[in-house]
C-alpha positions in Angstrom: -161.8 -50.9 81.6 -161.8 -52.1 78.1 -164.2 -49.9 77.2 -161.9 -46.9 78.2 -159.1 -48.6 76.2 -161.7 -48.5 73.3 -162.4 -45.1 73.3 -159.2 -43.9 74.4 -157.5 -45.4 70.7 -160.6 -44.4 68.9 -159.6 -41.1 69.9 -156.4 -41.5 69.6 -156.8 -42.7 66.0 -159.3 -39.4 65.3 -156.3 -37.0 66.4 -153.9 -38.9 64.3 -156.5 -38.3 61.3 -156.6 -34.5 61.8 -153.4 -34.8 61.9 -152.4 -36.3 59.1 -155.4 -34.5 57.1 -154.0 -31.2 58.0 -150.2 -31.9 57.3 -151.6 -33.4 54.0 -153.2 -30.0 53.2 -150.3 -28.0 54.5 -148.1 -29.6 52.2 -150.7 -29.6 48.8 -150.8 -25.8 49.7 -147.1 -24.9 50.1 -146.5 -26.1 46.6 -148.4 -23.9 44.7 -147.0 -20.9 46.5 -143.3 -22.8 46.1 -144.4 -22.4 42.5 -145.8 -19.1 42.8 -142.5 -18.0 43.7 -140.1 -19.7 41.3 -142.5 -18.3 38.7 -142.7 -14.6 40.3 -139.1 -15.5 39.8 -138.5 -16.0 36.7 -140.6 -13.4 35.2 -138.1 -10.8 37.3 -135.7 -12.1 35.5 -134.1 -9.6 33.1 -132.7 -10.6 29.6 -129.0 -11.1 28.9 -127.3 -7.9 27.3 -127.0 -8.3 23.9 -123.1 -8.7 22.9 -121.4 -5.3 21.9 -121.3 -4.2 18.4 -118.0 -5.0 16.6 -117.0 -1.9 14.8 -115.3 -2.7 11.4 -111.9 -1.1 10.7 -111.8 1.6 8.7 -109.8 1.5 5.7 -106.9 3.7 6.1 -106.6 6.9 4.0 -104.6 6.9 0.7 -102.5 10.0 0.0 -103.1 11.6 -3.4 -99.9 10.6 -5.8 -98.0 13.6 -6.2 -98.3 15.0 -10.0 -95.4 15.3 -11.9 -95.4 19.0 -13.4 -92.2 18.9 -14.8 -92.2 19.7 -18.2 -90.8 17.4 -20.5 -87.1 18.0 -22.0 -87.2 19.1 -25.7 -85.2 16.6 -27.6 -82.0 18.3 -28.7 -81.3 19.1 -32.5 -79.7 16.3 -33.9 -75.9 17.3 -35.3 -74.6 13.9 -36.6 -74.8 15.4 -40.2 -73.2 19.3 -39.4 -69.8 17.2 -40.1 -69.3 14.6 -42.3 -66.1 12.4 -43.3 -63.1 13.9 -45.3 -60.8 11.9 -46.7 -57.5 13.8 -47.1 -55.5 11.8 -49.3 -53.7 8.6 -48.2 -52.2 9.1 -44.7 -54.9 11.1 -42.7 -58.3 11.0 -42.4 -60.6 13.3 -40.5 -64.0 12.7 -39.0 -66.7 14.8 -38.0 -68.6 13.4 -35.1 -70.9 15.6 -33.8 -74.0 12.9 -32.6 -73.8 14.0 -29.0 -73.4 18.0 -30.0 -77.0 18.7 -29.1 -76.6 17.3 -25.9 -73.5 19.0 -24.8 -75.6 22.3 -25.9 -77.6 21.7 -23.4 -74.8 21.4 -20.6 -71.8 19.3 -19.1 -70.7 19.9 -15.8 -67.4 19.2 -16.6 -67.8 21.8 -19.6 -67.0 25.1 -20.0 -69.9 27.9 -19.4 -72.7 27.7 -21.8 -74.2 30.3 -23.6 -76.9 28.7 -25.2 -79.3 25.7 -24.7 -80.2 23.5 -27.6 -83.8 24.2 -27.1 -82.9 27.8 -28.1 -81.0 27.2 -31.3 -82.4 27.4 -34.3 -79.5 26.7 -36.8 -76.7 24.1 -34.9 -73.2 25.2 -36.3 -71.3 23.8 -39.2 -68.1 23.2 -40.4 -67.7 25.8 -43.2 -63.8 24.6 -43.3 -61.9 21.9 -42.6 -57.7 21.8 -42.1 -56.5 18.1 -41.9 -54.3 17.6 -39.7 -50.1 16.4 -40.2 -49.6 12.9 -38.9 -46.7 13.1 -36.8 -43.8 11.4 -38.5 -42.8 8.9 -35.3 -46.2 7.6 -35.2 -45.9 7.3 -39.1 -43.0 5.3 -39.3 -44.1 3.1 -36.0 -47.3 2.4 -38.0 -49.5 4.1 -35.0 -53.3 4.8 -35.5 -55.2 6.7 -33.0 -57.6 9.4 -32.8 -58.4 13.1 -30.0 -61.8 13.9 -29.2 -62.0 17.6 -28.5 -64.6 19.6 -26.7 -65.2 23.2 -28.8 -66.4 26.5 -27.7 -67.5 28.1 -31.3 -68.0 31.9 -31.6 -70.8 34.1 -33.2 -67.6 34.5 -36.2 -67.8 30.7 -36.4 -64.2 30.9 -34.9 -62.8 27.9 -32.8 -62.6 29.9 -29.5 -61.5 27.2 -27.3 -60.9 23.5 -28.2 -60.0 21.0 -25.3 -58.8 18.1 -25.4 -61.1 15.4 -23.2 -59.7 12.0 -24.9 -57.1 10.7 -26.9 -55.7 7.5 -28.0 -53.0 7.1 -27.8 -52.3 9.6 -25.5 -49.8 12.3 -26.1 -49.4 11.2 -29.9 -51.3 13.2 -32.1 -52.4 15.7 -29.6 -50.4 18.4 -31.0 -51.4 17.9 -34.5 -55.0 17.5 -33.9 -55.2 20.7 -31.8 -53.1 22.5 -34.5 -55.1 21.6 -37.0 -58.8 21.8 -35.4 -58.2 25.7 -33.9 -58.0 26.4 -37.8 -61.8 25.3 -39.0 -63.8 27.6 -39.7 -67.7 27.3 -38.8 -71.4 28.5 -40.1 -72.5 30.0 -36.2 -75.0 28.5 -34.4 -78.2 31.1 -35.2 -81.4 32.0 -32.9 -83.9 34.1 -34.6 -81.2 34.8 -37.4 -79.2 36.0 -34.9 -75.6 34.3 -34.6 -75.0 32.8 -31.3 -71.4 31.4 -29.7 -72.1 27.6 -28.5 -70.0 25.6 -26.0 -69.6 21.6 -25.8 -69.7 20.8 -29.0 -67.6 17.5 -29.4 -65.0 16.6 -32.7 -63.5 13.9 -33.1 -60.3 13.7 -35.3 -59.1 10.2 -36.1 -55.6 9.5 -37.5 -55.7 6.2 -39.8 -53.3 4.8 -42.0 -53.8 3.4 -45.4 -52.0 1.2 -47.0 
């Protein structure tokens, strides 16, 4: 009886052994192909995309600057010498003021129609002769200065064809004897190519001063 017992646990022990022997080699065999695997793995595994390209902005287009082909404007003749100061004696006194002449040659809309441009005359007209004017007696006696600034339309004769008045001060005083006075001077034509030309928006100015 005990020797059964004996053998019985020997062989009990034995089968335990294989037993143990083979679970010990299942398990040192399974890692390898565990390892196998994660490494098949992670040589399938493909690379990240690379990030996409930012394109840059392009710069936006400049328009060409328009080019200015406009000619330039020929400076006008310069008048302020064509008529000078008279003196004409000890109550009157006329002026010639013709500075902005050249300018009206070349046109005021609120002008009469022009027949020439200064960048056409040659010659700019001149006072050949000069009527002073008669200060009105009233404005004599009240001691009253003033002056009219006409506008003149001068012929190809050199005859005042039209003289308007655009200022006066004071008004209504010496109009009369200004206008009077100017329609009788007598001008050297304004002349292209020799030829003598009638000229429109010339301005005059005829001053009234008293003198003591």
């Amino acid at each position: 009886m005990g020797r059964a017992l004996g053998a019985a646990a020997i062989m009990l022990l034995g089968v335990t052994g294989v037993l143990l022997g083979m679970a010990w080699m299942n398990g040192y065999t399974a890692r390898p192909a565990k390892a196998a695997a994660v490494e098949a793995t992670a040589i399938e595994l493909a690379p990240p995309p690379p990030p996409p390209k930012t394109q840059k902005p392009r710069p936006p287009r400049q328009r060409p600057k328009p080019t200015n082909n406009a000619r330039p404007r020929t400076p006008p003749p310069q008048l302020g010498s064509a008529l000078s100061a008279v003196s004409l004696g000890a109550s009157t006194r006329v002026q010639g003021d013709l500075s902005r002449a050249a300018d009206r040659l070349v046109g005021d809309a609120a002008g009469a129609d022009l027949t020439m441009t200064a960048s056409a005359v040659d010659e700019p007209p001149q006072a050949t002769s000069r009527v002073a004017p008669a200060y009105p007696p009233a404005a004599r006696r009240q001691g009253i200065q003033g002056n009219v600034v006409f506008r003149l339309t001068i012929g190809a004769d050199g005859v005042v064809q039209q003289a308007r008045i655009v200022a006066a001060e004071p008004p209504g005083v010496f109009d009369d004897a200004a206008r009077a006075a100017i329609e009788r001077w007598r001008f050297r034509p304004a002349r292209y190519q020799g030829v003598a030309q009638t000229v429109t928006g010339v301005e005059q100015t005829i001053r009234f001063e008293l003198t003591r």
